[in-house]
Every structure is written in structure tokens, then in C-alpha cells.
N, C-alpha and C positions, 0 to 999 in steps of 0.2 A: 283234155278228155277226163272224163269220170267214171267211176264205176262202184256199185254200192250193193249189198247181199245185208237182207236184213230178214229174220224169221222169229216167227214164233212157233213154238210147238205146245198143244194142249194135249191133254188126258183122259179120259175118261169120268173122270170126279171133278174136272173144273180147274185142276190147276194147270200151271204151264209157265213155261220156260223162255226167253227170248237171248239173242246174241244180232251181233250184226259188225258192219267190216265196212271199210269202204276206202278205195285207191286212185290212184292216179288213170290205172291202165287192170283189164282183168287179171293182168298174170301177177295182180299184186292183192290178189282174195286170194283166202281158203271157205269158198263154200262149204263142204263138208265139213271142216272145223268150224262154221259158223253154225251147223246144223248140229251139229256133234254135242256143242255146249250146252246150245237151247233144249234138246234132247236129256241129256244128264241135270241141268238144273230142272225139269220138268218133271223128270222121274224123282229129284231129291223134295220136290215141295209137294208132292201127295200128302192127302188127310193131314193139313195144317193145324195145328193145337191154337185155343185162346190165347189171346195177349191183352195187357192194360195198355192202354196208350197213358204217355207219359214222357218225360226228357229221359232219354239215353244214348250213350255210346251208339257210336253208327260206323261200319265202313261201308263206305257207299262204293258199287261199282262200274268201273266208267260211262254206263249209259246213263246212271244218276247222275254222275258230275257234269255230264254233257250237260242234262237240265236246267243245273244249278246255273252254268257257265251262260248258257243261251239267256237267261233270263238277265243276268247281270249286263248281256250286251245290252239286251232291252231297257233296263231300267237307269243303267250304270256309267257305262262307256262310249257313251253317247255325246258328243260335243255339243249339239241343241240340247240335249236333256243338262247338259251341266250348266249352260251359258242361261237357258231360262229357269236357271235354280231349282230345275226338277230331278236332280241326279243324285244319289250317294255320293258323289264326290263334288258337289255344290261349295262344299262349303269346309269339304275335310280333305282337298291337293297337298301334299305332302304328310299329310299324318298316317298315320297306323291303322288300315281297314280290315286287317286280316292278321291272322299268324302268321310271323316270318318264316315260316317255311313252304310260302304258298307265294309264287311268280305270277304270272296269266299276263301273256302277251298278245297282241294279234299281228300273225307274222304268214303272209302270204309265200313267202320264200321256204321257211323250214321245212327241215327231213320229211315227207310223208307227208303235208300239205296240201288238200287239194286248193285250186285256184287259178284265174288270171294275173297276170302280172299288173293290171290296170283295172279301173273301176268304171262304172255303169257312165261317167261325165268325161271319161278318158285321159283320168290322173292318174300316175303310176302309183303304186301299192308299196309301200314302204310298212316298213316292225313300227310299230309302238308297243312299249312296255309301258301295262296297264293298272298292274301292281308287282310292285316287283319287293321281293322279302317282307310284305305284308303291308310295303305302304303306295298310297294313291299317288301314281306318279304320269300319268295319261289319259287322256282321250280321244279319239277316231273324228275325223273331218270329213267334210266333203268341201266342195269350194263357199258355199255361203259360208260356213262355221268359221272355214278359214281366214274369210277375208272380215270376217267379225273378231276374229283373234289377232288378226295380225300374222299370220303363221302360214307357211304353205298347205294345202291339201294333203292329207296322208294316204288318199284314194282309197277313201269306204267311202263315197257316193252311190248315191241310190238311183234305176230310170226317174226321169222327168215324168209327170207331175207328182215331186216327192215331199211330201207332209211328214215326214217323219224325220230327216235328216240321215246323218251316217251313221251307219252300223257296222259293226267287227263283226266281220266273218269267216276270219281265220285264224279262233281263238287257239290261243296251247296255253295248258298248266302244267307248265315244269316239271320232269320228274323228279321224284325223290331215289331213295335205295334200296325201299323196301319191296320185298314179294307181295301180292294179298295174302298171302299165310302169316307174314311175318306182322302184317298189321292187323289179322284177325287175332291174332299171338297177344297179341297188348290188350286186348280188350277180355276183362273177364266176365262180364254180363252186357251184354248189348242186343244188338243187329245189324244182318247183312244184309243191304239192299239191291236187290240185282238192278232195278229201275224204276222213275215213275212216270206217270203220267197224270192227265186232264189239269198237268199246271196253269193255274193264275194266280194274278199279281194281286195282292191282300193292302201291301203301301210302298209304292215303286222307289219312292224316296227312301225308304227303312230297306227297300230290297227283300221287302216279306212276301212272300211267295204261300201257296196252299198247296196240296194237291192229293193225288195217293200213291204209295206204293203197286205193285205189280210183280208181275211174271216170275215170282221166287224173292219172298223173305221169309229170313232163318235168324233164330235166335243164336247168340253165338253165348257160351257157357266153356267158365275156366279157359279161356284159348283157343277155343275148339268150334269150328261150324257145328253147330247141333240141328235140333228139330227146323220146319218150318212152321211160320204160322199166319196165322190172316192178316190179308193186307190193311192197315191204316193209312189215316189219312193226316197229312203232316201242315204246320203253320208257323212257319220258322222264318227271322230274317236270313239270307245268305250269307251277306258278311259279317252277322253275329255268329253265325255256325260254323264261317273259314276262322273266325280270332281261334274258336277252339281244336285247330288239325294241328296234328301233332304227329302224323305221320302222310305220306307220299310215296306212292308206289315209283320202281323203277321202269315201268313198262306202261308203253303207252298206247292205244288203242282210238281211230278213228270213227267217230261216229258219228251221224247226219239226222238234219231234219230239216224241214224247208227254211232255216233260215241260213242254212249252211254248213261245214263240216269242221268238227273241231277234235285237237285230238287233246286228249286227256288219260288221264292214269287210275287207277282204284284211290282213295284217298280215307282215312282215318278222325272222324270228329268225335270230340269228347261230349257236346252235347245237339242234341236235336233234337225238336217237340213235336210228341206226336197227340194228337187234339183227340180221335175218334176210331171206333175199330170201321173199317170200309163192309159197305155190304158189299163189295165185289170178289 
């Protein structure tokens, strides 16, 4: 079973606020705390001030990372996308793709997970670790990839007739120990990103992504969540933007989208480029 609460709330002057939760069984939401957030981030990003788009400091929160994540299944984590040399990990299995403080496994079993224990060709679902302390150490199978590897099935097959190949859809990014306070704490001029949207893919290989922000960004000044301001629109590789995290939130927070639920944490990057201010 599933169950999934997801809201936005808007304003009166166009801004607005989103949160969202999603469990196993209902009695594992707080709706009102989901309504609650969206509510308070809604009220804090009224009358947004100017910004330059530009690289800066970012903490992004978990329904950003969720993005980032979903799109690396996409482009990344892909056993076809690596075997036909179209993957970020083509050609860099074993090296350094990220900051070692950054894991990302896909693991159908873990705490809080939603999932079957079997996939759409009826292989069991086994973890693979996908980067684990920054470097490319996996990819997701279905049975063709597998029997082109040599390797068992890791059960992320897709229904029949599937042109796409296997997809992780029970991605986790490891926590870290910090609070979001403690990693807005580090940054002395940046931004906080509640989430974004209308992503695509810029060069799937590079894992460069576009897209804009949304629902509440806030300039963060000396430490401090400050003003909000208008949303931009970003074009950044992912795993040029994980080499630069340097912090990982302790809590971790499930979030969905049709490609599936993944749970993830607030997360801290030193750089990330933002191209254009959004007319939205």
C-alpha cells in the first residue's frame, strides 16, 4: 500500500508555499504538518525582492534533492544508459562523482521505503549502492542488462514493451547530522530552495539539468534565512553540484513523483548556477 499528501498553498500576490509526505499506510502522514509548512513557507515568501542569477551557495530542500535524484535515475543509474555509453557513469565505475559525503543507494527494503519487494518482470529487489562516499560504484538491472552483464537482475525492470530499460526507484541519500538550520548556519550569502520544477535534461551524459525554482526562495544572509526572492531558472550539471556538498541533513523526508518515491534529506552545495531570473 501507498499513501502520499502533497499541497500547495498560494497567496493573494502570487506567491506560495508547497510541502508534501508520503508513507507506507495513512497513519504514517501528518497532513496538517504538511499543510502547516506550505502555509508558513507561503506567508514567508510574500513581496519577493530582486536577485542576479549567478553561481551561489545553495541549501536545497528535500523536494529539490528529490529532483536532482529523480533525474540521475534518468540519466545516471541506468544499466542501458551505461552499457550504451550514455550514462555519467560510462566511463567513470569506480571514480569520484560526487563529494564523499554524499551515498545514494536504491534500496527497496529501507526504513520508510515505499515499494514491492519484486519488480514489473518478477525479479526480486535487492540495494544497490549507487554512489557510495562520492564514488560510482552501481547500476540497476532489469533482466536484459543483466544477462548482457553477466550479472543477476537487481529487480528495477520495467512492464513489457520497455524501451527504456531499468530504473531505481527506491532511491535514499544517506543522512548526514546536520539540522537545516545548522546547514543554512554555514552559508553566509546564498539561497534556500524549497523546490523545483518544469526540469529537463540540458546533456544526460554531463547530468546537466535546467529548470526553475518555485513555491519559496529565500536569500539566506550571515547564517540566517533572510528575505525571499524571485524564482530563477537554473542550469547546472548534478554531479558537478554533489562534488561541491559539504553538508547533509540528519532527517530525512519522503517525496514522490511519477517516477516513484524517494527519500532524501535538505542537503548544502557550495556552488550552483543560476542562468536567468523566471518570469513565474
Amino acid at each position: 500500500t501507498r499513501a502520499a499528501v502533497t499541497t500547495v498553498v498560494m497567496g493573494s500576490g502570487g506567491e506560495s508555499g508547497h510541502s508534501e509526505d508520503a508513507a507506507i499506510g495513512l497513519g504514517g502522514l501528518d497532513p496538517a504538518g504538511v499543510g502547516e509548512e506550505a502555509a508558513e513557507t507561503c506567508a514567508r515568501a510574500a513581496d519577493p525582492g530582486d536577485v542576479e542569477p549567478g553561481v551561489e551557495e545553495v541549501v536545497l530542500g528535500p523536494s529539490a534533492v528529490m529532483t536532482l535524484m529523480e533525474w540521475l535515475a534518468l540519466t545516471a543509474f541506468s544499466a542501458k544508459a551505461q552499457q550504451e555509453g550514455r550514462s555519467a557513469f560510462s566511463e567513470r565505475m569506480g571514480e569520484a562523482v560526487a563529494s564523499d559525503v554524499v551515498t545514494i543507494a536504491d534500496d527497496p527494503l529501507a526504513d520508510g521505503v515505499i515499494g514491492l519487494p519484486f519488480d514489473d518482470e518478477g525479479s526480486p529487489c535487492t540495494r544497490v549502492d549507487l554512489v557510495t562516499e562520492g564514488v560510482a560504484t552501481g547500476v540497476v538491472h532489469d533482466r536484459v542488462t543483466a544477462a548482457a552483464a553477466g550479472v543477476p537482475p537487481t529487480g528495477h525492470g520495467l512492464p513489457a514493451p520497455n524501451p527504456w530499460g531499468p530504473l531505481a526507484r527506491h532511491l535514499v541519500l544517506e543522512p548526514g547530522g546536520a539540522s537545516p538550520e545548522e546547514l543554512v548556519a554555514g552559508v553566509d550569502r546564498g539561497l534556500y530552495v524549497t523546490r523545483f520544477w518544469y526540469t529537463r535534461a540540458v546533456n544526460p551524459k554531463q547530468t546537466r539539468v535546467t529548470g526553475m525554482t518555485r513555491d519559496g526562495t529565500f536569500r539566506i544572509e550571515g547564517g540566517r534565512l533572510g528575505p525571499p526572492v524571485r524564482n530563477l531558472r537554473y542550469n547546472e550539471s548534478i554531479l558537478e553540484a554533489l562534488a561541491s556538498c559539504d553538508g547533509v541533513g540528519a532527517a530525512l523526508r519522503t517525496c514522490s513523483d511519477e517516477l516513484g518515491d524517494t527519500r532524501v534529506p535538505t542537503i548544502r552545495l557550495r556552488r550552483f548556477s543560476f542562468t536567468a531570473v523566471s518570469d513565474h
